[in-house]
N, C-alpha and C positions, 0 to 999 in steps of 0.2 A: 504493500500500500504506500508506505514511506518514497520507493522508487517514482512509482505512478505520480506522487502529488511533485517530487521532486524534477521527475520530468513536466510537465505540464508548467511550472514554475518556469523551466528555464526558456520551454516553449513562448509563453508568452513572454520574456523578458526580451526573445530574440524578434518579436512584433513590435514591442516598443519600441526598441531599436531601429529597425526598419522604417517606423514613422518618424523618426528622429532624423536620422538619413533625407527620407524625402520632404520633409519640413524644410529641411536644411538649404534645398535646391530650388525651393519658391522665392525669389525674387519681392523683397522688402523695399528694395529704394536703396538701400546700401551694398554696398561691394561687398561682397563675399565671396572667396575661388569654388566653394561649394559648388554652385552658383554655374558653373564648369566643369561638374564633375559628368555630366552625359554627354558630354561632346568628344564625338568620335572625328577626329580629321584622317583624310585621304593622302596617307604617309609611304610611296613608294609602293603603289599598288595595295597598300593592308589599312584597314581601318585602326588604327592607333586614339589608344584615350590622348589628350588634349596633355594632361598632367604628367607624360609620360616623354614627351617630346620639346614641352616648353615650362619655366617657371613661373609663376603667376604670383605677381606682388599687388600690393592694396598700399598705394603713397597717399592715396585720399579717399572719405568718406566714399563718394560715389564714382572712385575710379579704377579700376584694375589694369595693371600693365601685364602684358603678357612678351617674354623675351625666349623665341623658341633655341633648344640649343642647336638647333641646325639653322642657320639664316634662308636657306632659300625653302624653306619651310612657311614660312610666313603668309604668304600668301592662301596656302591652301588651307592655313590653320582658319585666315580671315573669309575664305567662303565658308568654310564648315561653322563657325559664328554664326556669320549672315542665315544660312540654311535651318539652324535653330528656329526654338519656338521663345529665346529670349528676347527679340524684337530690339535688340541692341545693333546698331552700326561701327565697326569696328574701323578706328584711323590708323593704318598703315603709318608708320616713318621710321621708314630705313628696314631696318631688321625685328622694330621690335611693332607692336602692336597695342595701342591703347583703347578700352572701354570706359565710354562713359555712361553710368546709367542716369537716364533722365528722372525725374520725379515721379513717380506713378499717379496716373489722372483721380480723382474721388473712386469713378465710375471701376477702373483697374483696382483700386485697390479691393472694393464690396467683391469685383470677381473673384478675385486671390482666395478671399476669407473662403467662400463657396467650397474653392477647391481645399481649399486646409480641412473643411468641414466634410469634404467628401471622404478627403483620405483619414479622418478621423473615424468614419464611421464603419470604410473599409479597415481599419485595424480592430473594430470593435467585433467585426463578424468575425476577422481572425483570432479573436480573442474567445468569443463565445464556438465558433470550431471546435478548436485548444480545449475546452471546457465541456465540448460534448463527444470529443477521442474520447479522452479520460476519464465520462461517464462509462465507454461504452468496453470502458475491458472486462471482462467476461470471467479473468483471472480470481476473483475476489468472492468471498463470502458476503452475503446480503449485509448485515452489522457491519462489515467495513466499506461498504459500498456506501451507506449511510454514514459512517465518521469521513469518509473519506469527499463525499459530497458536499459536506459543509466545509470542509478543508479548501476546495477546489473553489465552490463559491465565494469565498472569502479571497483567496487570489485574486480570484476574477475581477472582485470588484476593486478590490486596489488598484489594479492596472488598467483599469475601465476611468477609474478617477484620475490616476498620474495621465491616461489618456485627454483626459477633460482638461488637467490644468494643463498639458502640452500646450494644447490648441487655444486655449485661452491668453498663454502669454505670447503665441505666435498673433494671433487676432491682435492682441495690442499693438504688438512691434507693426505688425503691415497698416492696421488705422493711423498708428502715429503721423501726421506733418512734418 
């Protein structure tokens, strides 16, 4: 029983994770390399992560430099940008590459929230899954199916709640002006 609750614990600890992760790559109004982390550029024929071919610095608030360690890489790093769904224009100079994020409009930011609240609700189903494996192992004697129930419950809803306050302080940072 102890294994079962302990698995399922660490199951969902790896969901929160995972929201945490894609929290992290919503686009606030501030620079964040995060922010970066899905972009695949077209690197000699192979799709190559972004982080993997260039450094990615934050000199200001709403700027990101990007300095690839190959120079004549640049360019292709600067359409795989453009080709995103960050709606950023990338200024080319020289070798290296500079993002500037603009303000996000009122109307962009309510979408944002949306989507934080969608992917909050997609971790809550992965949560409550997580919660109904773990109902469903067969291994166990009815009494501990019932101690082990309320065990599980009780998880759940912790992580249900650190999921609520997630998306609560992320709601703030994106409302923020």
């Amino acid at each position: 029983m102890q294994n079962v609750i302990a698995e399922t614990e660490t199951k969902m600890k790896k969901a929160i994770d995972a929201l945490k992760k894609d929290l992290t790559g919503i686009r606030t109004g501030r620079a964040n390399p995060a922010l970066l982390d899905h972009i695949k550029v077209n690197y000699y024929g192979a799709d190559v992560p972004l982080k993997q071919i260039a450094s990615i610095g934050v000199p200001e608030p709403r700027m990101m430099v990007i300095t690839p360690f190959d120079k004549s890489a640049a360019a292709e790093i600067s359409k795989a940008i453009q080709a995103s769904d960050l709606g950023i224009n990338p200024q080319q100079d020289g070798g290296v590459i500079r993002l500037v994020l603009p303000e996000p409009s009122e109307e962009r930011r309510k979408e944002l929230v949306k989507v934080i609240k969608k992917e909050g609700e997609q971790s809550k189903v992965s949560l409550r899954n997580i919660r109904r494996e773990a109902r469903e192992n067969k291994s166990l004697t009815e009494d501990d199916l019932k101690t082990m129930d309320k065990k599980i419950q009780e998880i759940t809803d912790k992580y249900s709640k650190e999921i609520d306050s997630l998306l609560a302080s992320k709601e703030k940072e994106i409302m923020e002006v």
